[in-house]
Short mmCIF file of the C-alpha atoms (twelve columns), coordinates in Angstrom:
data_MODEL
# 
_entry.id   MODEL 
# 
loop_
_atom_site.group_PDB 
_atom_site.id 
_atom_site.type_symbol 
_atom_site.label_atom_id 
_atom_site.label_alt_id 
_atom_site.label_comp_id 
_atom_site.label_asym_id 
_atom_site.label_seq_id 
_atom_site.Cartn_x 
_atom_site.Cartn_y 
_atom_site.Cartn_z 
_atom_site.pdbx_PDB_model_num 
ATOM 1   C CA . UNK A 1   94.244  129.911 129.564 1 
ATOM 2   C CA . UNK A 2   95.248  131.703 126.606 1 
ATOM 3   C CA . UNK A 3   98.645  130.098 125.900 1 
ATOM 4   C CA . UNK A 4   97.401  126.765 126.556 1 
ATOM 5   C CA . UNK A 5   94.760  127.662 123.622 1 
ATOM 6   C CA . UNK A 6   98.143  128.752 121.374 1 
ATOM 7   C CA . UNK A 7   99.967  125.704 122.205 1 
ATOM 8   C CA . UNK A 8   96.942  123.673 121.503 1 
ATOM 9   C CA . UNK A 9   96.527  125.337 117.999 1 
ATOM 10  C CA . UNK A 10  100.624 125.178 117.459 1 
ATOM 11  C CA . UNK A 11  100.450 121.690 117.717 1 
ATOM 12  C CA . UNK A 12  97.317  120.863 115.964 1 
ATOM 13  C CA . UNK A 13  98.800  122.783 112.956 1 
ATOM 14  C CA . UNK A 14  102.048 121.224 113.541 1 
ATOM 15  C CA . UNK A 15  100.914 117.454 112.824 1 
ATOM 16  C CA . UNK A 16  99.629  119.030 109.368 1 
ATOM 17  C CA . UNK A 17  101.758 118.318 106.792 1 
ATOM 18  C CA . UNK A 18  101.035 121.168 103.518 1 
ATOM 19  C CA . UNK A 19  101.316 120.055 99.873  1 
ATOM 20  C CA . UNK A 20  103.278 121.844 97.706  1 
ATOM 21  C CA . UNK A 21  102.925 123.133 93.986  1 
ATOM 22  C CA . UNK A 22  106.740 123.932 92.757  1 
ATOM 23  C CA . UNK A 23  108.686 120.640 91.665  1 
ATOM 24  C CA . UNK A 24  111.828 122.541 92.405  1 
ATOM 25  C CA . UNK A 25  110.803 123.686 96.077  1 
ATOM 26  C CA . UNK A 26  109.905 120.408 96.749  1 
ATOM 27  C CA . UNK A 27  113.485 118.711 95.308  1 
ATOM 28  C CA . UNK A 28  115.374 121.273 97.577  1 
ATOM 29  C CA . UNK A 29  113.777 120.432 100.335 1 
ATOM 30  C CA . UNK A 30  113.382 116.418 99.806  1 
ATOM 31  C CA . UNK A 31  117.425 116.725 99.363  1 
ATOM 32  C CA . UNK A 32  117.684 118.607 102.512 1 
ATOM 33  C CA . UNK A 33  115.690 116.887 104.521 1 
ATOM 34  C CA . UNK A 34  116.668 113.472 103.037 1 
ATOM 35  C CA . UNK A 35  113.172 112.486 102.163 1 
ATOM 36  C CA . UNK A 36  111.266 111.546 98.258  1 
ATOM 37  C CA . UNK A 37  108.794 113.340 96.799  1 
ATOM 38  C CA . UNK A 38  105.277 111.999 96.729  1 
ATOM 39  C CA . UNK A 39  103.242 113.902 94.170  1 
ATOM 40  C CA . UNK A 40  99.262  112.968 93.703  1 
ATOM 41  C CA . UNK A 41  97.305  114.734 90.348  1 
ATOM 42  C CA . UNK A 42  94.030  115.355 91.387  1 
ATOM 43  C CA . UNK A 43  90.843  117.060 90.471  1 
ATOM 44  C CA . UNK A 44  89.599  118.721 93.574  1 
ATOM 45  C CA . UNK A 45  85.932  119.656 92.200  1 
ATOM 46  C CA . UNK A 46  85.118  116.540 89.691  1 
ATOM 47  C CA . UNK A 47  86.838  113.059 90.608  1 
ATOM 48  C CA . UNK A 48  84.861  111.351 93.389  1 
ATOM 49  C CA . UNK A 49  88.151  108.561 93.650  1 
ATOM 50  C CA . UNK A 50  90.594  111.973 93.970  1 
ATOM 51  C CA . UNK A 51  88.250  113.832 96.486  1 
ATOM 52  C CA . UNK A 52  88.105  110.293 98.548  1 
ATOM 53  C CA . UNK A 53  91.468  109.661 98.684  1 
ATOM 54  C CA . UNK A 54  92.274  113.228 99.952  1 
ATOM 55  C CA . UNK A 55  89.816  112.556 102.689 1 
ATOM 56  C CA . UNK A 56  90.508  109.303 103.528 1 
ATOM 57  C CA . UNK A 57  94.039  109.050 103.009 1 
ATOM 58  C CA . UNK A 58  96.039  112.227 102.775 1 
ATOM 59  C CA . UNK A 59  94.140  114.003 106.062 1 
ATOM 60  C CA . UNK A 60  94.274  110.868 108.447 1 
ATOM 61  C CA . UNK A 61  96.701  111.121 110.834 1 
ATOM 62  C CA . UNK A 62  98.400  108.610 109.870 1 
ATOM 63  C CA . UNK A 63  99.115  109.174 106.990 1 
ATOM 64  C CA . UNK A 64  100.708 112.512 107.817 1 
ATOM 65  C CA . UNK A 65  102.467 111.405 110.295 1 
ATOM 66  C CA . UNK A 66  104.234 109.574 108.405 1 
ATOM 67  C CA . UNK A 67  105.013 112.417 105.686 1 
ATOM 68  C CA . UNK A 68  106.140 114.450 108.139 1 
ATOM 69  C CA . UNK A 69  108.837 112.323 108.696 1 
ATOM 70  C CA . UNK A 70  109.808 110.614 105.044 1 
ATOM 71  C CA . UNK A 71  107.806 112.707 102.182 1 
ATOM 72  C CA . UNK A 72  107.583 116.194 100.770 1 
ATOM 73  C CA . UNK A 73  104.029 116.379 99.474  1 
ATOM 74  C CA . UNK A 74  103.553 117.651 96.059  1 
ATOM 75  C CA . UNK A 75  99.964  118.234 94.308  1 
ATOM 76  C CA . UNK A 76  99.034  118.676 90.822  1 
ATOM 77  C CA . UNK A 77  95.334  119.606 90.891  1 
ATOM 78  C CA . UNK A 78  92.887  120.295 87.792  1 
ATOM 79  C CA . UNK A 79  89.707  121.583 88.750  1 
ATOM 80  C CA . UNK A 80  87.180  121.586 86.515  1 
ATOM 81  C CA . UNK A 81  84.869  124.340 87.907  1 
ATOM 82  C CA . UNK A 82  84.982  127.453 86.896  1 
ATOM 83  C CA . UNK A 83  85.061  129.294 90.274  1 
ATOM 84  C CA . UNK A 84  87.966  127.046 90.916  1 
ATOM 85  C CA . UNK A 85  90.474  127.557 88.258  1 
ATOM 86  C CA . UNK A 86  93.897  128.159 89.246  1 
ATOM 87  C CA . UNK A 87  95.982  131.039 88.331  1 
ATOM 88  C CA . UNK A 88  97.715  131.051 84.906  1 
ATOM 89  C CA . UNK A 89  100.895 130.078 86.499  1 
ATOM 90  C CA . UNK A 90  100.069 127.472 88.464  1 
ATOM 91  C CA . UNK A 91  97.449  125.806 85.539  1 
ATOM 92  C CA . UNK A 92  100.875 125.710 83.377  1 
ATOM 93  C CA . UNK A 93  103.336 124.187 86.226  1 
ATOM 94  C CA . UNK A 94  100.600 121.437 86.764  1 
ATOM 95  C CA . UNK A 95  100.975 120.950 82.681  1 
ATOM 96  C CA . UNK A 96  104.281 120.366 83.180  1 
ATOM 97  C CA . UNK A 97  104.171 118.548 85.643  1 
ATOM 98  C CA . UNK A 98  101.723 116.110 83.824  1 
ATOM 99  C CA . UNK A 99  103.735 116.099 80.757  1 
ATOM 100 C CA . UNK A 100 106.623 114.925 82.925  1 
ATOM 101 C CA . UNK A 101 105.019 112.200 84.918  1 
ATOM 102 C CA . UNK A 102 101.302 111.830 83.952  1 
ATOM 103 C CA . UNK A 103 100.630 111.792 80.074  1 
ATOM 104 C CA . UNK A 104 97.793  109.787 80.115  1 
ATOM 105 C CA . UNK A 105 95.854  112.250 82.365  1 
ATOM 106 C CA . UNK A 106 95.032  109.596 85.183  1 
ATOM 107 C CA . UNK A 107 93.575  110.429 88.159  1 
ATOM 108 C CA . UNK A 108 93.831  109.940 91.033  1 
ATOM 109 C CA . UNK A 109 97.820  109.060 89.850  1 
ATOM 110 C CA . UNK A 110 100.061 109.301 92.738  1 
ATOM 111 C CA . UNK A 111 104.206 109.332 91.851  1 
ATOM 112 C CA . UNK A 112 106.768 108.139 94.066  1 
ATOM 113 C CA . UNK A 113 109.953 110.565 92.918  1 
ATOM 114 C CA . UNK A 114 113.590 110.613 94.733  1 
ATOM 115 C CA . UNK A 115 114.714 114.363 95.304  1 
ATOM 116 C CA . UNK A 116 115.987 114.746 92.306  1 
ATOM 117 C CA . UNK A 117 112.576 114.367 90.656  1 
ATOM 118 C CA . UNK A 118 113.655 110.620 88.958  1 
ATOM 119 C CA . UNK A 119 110.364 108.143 89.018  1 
ATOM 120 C CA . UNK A 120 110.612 105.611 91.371  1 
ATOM 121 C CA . UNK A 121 106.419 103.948 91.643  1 
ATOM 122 C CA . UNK A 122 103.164 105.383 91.266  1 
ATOM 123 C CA . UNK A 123 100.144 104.082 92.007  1 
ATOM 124 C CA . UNK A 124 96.803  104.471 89.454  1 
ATOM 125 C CA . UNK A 125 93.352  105.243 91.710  1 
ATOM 126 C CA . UNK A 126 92.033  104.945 94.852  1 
ATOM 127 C CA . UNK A 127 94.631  102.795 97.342  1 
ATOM 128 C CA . UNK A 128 91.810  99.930  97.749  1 
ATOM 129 C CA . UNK A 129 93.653  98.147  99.965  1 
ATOM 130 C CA . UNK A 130 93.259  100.901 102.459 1 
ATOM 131 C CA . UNK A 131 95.716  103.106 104.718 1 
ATOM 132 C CA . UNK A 132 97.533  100.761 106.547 1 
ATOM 133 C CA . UNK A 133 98.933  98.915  103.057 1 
ATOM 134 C CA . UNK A 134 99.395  102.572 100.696 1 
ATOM 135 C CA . UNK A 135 101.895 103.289 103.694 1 
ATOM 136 C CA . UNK A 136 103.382 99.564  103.632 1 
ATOM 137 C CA . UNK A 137 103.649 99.876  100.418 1 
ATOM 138 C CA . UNK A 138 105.889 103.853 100.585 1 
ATOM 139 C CA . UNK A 139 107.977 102.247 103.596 1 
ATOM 140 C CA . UNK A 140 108.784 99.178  101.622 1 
ATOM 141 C CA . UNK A 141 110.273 101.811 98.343  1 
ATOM 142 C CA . UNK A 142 111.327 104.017 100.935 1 
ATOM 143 C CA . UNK A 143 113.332 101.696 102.652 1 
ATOM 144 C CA . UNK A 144 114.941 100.412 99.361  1 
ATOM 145 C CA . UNK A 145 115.996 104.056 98.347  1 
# 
């Protein structure tokens, strides 16, 4: 009964696919593992549109199903909230990363980038059109890369 209960937990956690905070990590391994980069700025403790979209899109299963197998997940976040400020280090790489792909300080703002961190789409909001097309819509620049 107890390895059943670890192989149930190893593959629960194995369907999860983690996002990332280092541009670089993530180009390594989108060349490695032949996949782009899909990186979403967010504010975790004041957009309602960025705190739906994690919960509705990024955590389905489909949707990580499918970055498991074609994206390297990337987030940018900028919380608001005191108690949930990021360390110095991290605050500055998600600067960067703004100044490199999100100057007007949208969010949600989701970038499509190849592994070499080159803009390829991003997508402004909420995906109103739902799962099913936000993951048309990656396989369709996916497919053209």
């Amino acid at each position: 009964m107890k390895w059943s209960f670890i192989v149930l937990l190893a593959l629960v956690f194995s369907s999860f696919t983690e996002w990332g905070n280092d541009l670089d990590k993530a180009k390594t391994q989108a060349r490695q593992e032949h996949k782009l980069i899909l990186l979403n700025f967010s504010g975790s403790d004041w957009c309602g549109p960025c705190i739906r979209m994690q919960k509705e899109i990024f955590s389905t299963e489909q949707f990580q199903q499918y970055a498991n197998e074609h994206l390297v997940l990337l987030n940018a976040d900028f919380p608001r909230n005191k108690k949930n400020q990021l360390k110095k280090e991290l605050q500055e790489s998600n600067d960067h990363l703004a100044e490199l792909y999100n100057s007007k300080g949208i969010f949600p703002y989701t970038v499509l980038l190849n592994a070499e961190g080159k803009f390829i789409k991003s997508w402004e909001g909420y995906p109103s059109k739902g799962i099913d097309n936000f993951i048309s819509q990656l396989t369709e620049v996916g497919d053209g890369q």
